[in-house]
C-alpha positions as CSV (number, residue, x, y, z in Angstrom):
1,X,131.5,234.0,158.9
2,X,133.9,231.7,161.2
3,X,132.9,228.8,159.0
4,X,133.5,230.7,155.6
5,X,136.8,231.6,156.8
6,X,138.1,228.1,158.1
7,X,136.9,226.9,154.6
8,X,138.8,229.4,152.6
9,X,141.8,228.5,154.8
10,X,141.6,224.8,154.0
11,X,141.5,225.6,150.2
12,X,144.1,227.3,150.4
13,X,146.5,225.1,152.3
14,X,145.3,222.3,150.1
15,X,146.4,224.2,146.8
16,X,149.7,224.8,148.5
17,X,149.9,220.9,149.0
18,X,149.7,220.0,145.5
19,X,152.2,222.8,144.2
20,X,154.9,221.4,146.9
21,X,154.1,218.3,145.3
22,X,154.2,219.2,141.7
23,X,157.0,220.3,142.4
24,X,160.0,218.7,144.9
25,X,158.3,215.3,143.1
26,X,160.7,214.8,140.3
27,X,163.4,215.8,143.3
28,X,162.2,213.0,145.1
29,X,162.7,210.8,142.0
30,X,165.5,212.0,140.8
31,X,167.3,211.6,143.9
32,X,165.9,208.1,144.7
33,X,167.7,206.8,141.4
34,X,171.0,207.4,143.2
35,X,172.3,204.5,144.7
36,X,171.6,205.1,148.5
37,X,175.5,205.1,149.6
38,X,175.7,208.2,147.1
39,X,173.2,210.2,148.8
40,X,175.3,212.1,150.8
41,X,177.9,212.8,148.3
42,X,179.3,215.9,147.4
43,X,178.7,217.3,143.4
44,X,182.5,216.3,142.7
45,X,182.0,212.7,144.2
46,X,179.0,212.2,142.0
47,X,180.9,213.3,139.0
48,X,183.3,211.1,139.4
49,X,180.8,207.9,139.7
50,X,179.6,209.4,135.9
51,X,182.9,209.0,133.5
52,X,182.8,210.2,130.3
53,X,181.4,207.2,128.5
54,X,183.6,206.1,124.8
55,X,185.0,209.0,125.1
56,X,188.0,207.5,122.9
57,X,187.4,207.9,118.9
58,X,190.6,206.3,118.1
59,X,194.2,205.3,118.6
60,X,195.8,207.8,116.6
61,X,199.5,207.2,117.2
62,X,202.1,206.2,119.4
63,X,205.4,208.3,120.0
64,X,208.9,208.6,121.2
65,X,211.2,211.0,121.7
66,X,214.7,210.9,119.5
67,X,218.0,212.3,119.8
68,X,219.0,212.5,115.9
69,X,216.2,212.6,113.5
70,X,217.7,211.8,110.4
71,X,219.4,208.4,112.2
72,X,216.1,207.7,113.5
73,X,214.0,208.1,110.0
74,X,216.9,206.3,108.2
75,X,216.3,203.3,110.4
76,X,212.9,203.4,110.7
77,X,212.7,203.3,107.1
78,X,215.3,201.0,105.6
79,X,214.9,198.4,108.6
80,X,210.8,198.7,109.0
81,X,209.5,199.7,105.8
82,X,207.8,202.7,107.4
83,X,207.0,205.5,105.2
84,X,207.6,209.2,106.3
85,X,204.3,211.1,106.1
86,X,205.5,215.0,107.5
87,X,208.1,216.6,109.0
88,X,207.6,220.0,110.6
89,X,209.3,222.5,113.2
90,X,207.3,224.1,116.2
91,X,208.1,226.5,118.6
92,X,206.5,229.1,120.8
93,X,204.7,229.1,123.9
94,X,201.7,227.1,123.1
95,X,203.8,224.1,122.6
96,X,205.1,224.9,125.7
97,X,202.3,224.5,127.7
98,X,202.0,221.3,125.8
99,X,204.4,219.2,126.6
100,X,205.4,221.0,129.7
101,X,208.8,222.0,129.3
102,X,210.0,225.7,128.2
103,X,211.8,227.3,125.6
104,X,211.0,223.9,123.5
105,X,211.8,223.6,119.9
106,X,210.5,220.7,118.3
107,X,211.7,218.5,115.0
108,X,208.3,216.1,114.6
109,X,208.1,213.7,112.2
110,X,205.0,211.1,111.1
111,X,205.8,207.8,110.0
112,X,202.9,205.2,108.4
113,X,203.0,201.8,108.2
114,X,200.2,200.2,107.1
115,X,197.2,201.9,108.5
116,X,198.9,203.1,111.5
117,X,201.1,206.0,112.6
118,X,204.3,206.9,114.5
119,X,205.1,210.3,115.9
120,X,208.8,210.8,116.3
121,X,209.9,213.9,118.3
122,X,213.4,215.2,118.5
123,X,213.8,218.1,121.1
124,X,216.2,220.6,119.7
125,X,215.9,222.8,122.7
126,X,216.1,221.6,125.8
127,X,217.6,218.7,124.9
128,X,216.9,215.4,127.6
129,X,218.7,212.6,129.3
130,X,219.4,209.0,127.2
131,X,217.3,205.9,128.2
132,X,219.0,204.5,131.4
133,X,221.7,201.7,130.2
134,X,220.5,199.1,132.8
135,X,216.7,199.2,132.0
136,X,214.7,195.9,131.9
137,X,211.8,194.8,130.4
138,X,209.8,195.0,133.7
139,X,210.9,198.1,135.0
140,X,207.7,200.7,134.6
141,X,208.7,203.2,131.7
142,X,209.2,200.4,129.6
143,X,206.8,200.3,126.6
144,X,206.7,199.2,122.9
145,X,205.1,198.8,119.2
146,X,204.3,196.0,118.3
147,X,204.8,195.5,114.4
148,X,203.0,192.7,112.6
149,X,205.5,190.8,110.0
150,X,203.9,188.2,107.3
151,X,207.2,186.2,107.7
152,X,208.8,185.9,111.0
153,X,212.2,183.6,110.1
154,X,212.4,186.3,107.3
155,X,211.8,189.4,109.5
156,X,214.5,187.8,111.5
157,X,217.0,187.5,109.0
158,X,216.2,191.1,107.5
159,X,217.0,192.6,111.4
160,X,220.2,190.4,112.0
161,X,221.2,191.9,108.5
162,X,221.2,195.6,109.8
163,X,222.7,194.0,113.2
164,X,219.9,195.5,115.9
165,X,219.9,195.1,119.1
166,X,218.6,192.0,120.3
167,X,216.4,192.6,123.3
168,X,214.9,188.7,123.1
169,X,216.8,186.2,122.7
170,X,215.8,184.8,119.9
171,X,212.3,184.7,118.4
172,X,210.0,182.5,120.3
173,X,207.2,181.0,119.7
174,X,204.5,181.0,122.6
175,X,203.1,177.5,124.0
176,X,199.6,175.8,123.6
177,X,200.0,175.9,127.4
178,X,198.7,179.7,126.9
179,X,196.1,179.3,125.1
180,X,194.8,182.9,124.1
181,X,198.4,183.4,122.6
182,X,199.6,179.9,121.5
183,X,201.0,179.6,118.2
184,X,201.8,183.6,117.9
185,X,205.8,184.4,117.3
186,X,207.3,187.4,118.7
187,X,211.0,189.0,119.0
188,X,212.0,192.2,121.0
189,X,214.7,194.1,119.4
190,X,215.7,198.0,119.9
191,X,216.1,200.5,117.8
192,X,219.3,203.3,117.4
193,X,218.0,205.4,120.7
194,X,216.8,202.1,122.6
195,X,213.5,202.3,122.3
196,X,211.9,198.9,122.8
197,X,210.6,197.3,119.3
198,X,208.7,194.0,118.7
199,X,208.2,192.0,115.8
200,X,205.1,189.6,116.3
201,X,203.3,187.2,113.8
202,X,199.9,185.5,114.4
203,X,198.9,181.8,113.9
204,X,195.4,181.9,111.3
205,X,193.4,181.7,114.7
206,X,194.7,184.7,116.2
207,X,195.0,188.6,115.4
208,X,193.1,190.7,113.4
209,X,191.8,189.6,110.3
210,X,193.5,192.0,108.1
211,X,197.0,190.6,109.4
212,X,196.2,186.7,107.5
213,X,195.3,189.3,103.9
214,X,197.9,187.6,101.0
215,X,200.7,190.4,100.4
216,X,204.4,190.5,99.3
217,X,205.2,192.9,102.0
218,X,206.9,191.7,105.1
219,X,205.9,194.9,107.4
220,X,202.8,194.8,107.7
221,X,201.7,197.4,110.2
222,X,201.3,198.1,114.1
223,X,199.0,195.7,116.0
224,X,199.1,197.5,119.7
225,X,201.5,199.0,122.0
226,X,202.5,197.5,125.5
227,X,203.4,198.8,128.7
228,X,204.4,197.6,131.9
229,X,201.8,198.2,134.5
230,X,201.5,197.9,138.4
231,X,198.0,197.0,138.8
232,X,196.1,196.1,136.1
233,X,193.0,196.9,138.1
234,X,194.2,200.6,138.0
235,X,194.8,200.8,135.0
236,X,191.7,199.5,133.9
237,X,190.0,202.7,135.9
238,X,192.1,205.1,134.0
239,X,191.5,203.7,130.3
240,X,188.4,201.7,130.4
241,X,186.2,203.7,132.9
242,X,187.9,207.3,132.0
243,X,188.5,207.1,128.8
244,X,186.2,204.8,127.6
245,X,188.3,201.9,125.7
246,X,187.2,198.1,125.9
247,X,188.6,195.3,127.3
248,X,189.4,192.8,124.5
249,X,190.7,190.0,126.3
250,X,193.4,188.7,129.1
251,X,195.9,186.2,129.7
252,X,198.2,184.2,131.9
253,X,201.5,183.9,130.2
254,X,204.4,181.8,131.7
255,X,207.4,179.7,130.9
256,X,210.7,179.7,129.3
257,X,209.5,181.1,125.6
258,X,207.6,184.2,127.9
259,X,211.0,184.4,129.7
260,X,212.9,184.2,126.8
261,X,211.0,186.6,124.7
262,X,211.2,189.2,127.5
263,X,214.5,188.2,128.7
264,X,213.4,188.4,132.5
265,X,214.1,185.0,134.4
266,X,211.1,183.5,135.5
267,X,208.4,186.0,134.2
268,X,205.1,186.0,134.9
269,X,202.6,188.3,133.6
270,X,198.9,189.0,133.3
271,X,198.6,190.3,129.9
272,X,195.5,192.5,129.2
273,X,194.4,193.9,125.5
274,X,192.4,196.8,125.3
275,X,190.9,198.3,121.9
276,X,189.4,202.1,120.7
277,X,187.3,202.3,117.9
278,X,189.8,202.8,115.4
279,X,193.3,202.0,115.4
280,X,195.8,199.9,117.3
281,X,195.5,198.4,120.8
282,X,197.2,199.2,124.0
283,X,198.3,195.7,126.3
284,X,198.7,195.8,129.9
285,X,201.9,193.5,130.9
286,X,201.7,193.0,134.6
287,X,204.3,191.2,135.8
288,X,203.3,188.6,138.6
289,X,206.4,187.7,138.9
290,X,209.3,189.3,139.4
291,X,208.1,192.3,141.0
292,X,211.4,194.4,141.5
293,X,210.7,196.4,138.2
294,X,211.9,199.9,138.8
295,X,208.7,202.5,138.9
296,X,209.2,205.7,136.3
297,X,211.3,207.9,137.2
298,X,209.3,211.0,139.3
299,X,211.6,213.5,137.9
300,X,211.1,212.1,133.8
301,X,210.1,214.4,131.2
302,X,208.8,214.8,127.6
303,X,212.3,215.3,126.3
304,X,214.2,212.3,128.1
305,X,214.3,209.2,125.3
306,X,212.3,207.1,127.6
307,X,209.8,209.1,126.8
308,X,206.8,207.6,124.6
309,X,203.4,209.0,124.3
310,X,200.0,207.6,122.9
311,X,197.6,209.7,121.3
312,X,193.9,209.4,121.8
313,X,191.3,211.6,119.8
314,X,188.3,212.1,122.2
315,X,185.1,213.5,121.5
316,X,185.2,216.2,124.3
317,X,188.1,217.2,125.4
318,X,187.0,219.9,128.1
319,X,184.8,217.3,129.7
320,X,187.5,214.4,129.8
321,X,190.0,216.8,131.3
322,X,187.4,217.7,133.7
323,X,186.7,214.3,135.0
324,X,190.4,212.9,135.0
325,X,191.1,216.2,137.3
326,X,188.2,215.0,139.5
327,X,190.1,211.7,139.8
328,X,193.7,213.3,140.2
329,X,195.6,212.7,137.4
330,X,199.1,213.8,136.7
331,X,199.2,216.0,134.0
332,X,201.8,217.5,132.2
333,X,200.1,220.3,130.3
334,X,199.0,223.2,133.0
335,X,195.4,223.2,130.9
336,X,194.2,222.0,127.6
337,X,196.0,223.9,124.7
338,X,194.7,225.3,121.5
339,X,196.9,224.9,118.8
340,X,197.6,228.5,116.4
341,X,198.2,226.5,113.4
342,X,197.5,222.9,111.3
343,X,201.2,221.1,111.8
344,X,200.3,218.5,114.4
345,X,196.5,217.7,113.5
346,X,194.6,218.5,115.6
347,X,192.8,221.9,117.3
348,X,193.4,220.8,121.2
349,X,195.4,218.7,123.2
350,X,196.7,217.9,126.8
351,X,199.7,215.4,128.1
352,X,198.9,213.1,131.0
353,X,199.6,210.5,133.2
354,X,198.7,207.4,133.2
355,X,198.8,205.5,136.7
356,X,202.0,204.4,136.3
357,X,203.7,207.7,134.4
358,X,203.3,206.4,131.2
359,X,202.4,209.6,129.2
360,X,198.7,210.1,127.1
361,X,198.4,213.2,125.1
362,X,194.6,213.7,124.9
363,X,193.3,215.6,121.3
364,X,190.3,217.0,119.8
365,X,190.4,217.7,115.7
């Protein structure tokens, strides 16, 4: 009876074995796949080792913000060749939560060049501060288009013509001593608000193929835009490993033509291209040397003319917001934002931060 007892006992302890086992196993394996230093972490540290890959379709469009509309799509234009695309009023409280800022009323306006886009925004209510008088090319909310030309002594001309504002010197063309940019010709130049505008031209070794096509125009379209970064290592965190886009390639660019074309004595910068998808880049200009550029300013917003913001269609908006909160981004939009009717383009969106203020505005269509 004893014996019979002890053996049902072991039969059953034994079944009880190999369910624990069936069981916690894939547990076991699942958790050995996580790197050992990770094993301790909390759900919200793990997330944030797992960033949304690619989660950027495309470049969409870069903006600014404008004080008078109709000066700003006269110039835009008659100088640039830029076509006007829409033009549409907004107002209410969803745009509110949008960009941040209440009671807005907003004059938008998309411009096309090429295959690429510019949003122009003029704040009718509340209206914002001008771009500071004294800004430099290093100082932190500075940021440009960069606007392919087939001709650049003819580009040249054409500007000196409707006598902009010269932000270069002259146009300059950079050294074989820099060898991923040697041979390309650039000129800085502002337009009627003072936002930042370059002119660039590359050699047939360089640039995107569709730049060297044969064509009477002399506008051709938008290769990137640039803005002045910190850390280039920080950046790279927020728009490679958050948001998915791909390093294209780096520099080291010195010397008088670099100083000259930035008109900063002595300027040193790592230069860094990234590329989505689909449309154009977005250039990282580090400056090694000087470094008393001025940071943005804490108390900026959407409706001050330094303002400029780059939109990036993503996949999944929800789960993009989600990990950048994880990380502690800025943002400027208390939550994502469904938009009640067609007049921007897309369904959903949400202003950020980038690292150094520079402002993101994150869609899904």
């Amino acid at each position: 009876m004893r014996s019979s007892l002890t053996c049902r006992l072991k039969r059953s302890l034994l079944s009880a074995l190999v369910f624990a086992t069936v069981v916690v196993s894939p547990q076991l394996q699942a958790i050995s796949q996580v790197p050992r230093s990770l094993r301790s972490s909390t759900p919200a540290q793990l997330a944030q080792t797992q960033p949304v890959q690619n989660a950027v379709v495309a470049v969409e469009s870069v903006g600014m913000t404008v004080f008078d509309m109709d000066r700003t799509i006269e110039f835009y234009t008659q100088v640039l060749s830029f076509q006007k695309v829409s033009d549409v009023e907004v107002l209410g409280t969803a745009y509110e939560q949008l960009q941040g800022i209440f009671g807005v009323r907003l004059r938008i306006v998309r411009m096309r060049l090429g295959d690429e886009f510019i949003d122009l925004t003029e704040y009718l209510t509340p209206r914002g501060r001008p771009i500071p008088i004294d800004s430099r090319s290093h100082d932190r909310w500075f940021q440009h288009i960069a606007i392919v030309v087939s001709d650049m002594d003819k580009a040249y001309l054409h500007l000196r013509q409707y006598k902009v504002q010269h932000a270069s010197t002259a146009p300059q063309r950079l050294p074989a001593s820099i060898k991923e940019a040697a041979g390309i010709r650039a000129f800085y130049f502002k337009d009627p608000d003072g936002h930042n505008l370059e002119i660039i031209n590359f050699p047939p070794d360089k640039g995107n193929p569709k730049w060297h096509k044969p064509t009477h125009r002399l506008f051709l379209g938008i290769d990137h835009t640039a803005i002045v970064v910190s850390s280039t290592a920080a950046s790279l965190k927020f728009y490679q490993d958050l948001l998915g886009l791909k390093l294209a390639g780096e520099s080291m660019n010195e010397g008088t033509e670099q100083a000259h074309l930035n008109n900063v004595e002595g300027a040193r910068l790592h230069i860094s291209g990234l590329r989505s998808p689909a449309g154009p880049g977005i250039e990282f200009l580090e400056y090694l040397y000087p470094q008393d550029g001025r940071p943005y300013p804490v108390d900026a917003r959407p409706n001050d003319l330094l303002n400029w913001q780059t939109t990036l269609v993503v996949k999944d908006l929800a789960a993009l917001t989600q990990q950048l909160r994880l990380h502690r981004s800025t943002f400027l939009s208390p939550d994502i934002v469904s938009i009640p009717e067609p007049a921007l383009g897309f369904k959903k969106g949400i202003l950020v931060r980038d690292p150094d203020g520079h402002v993101v505005r994150l869609v899904e269509k």
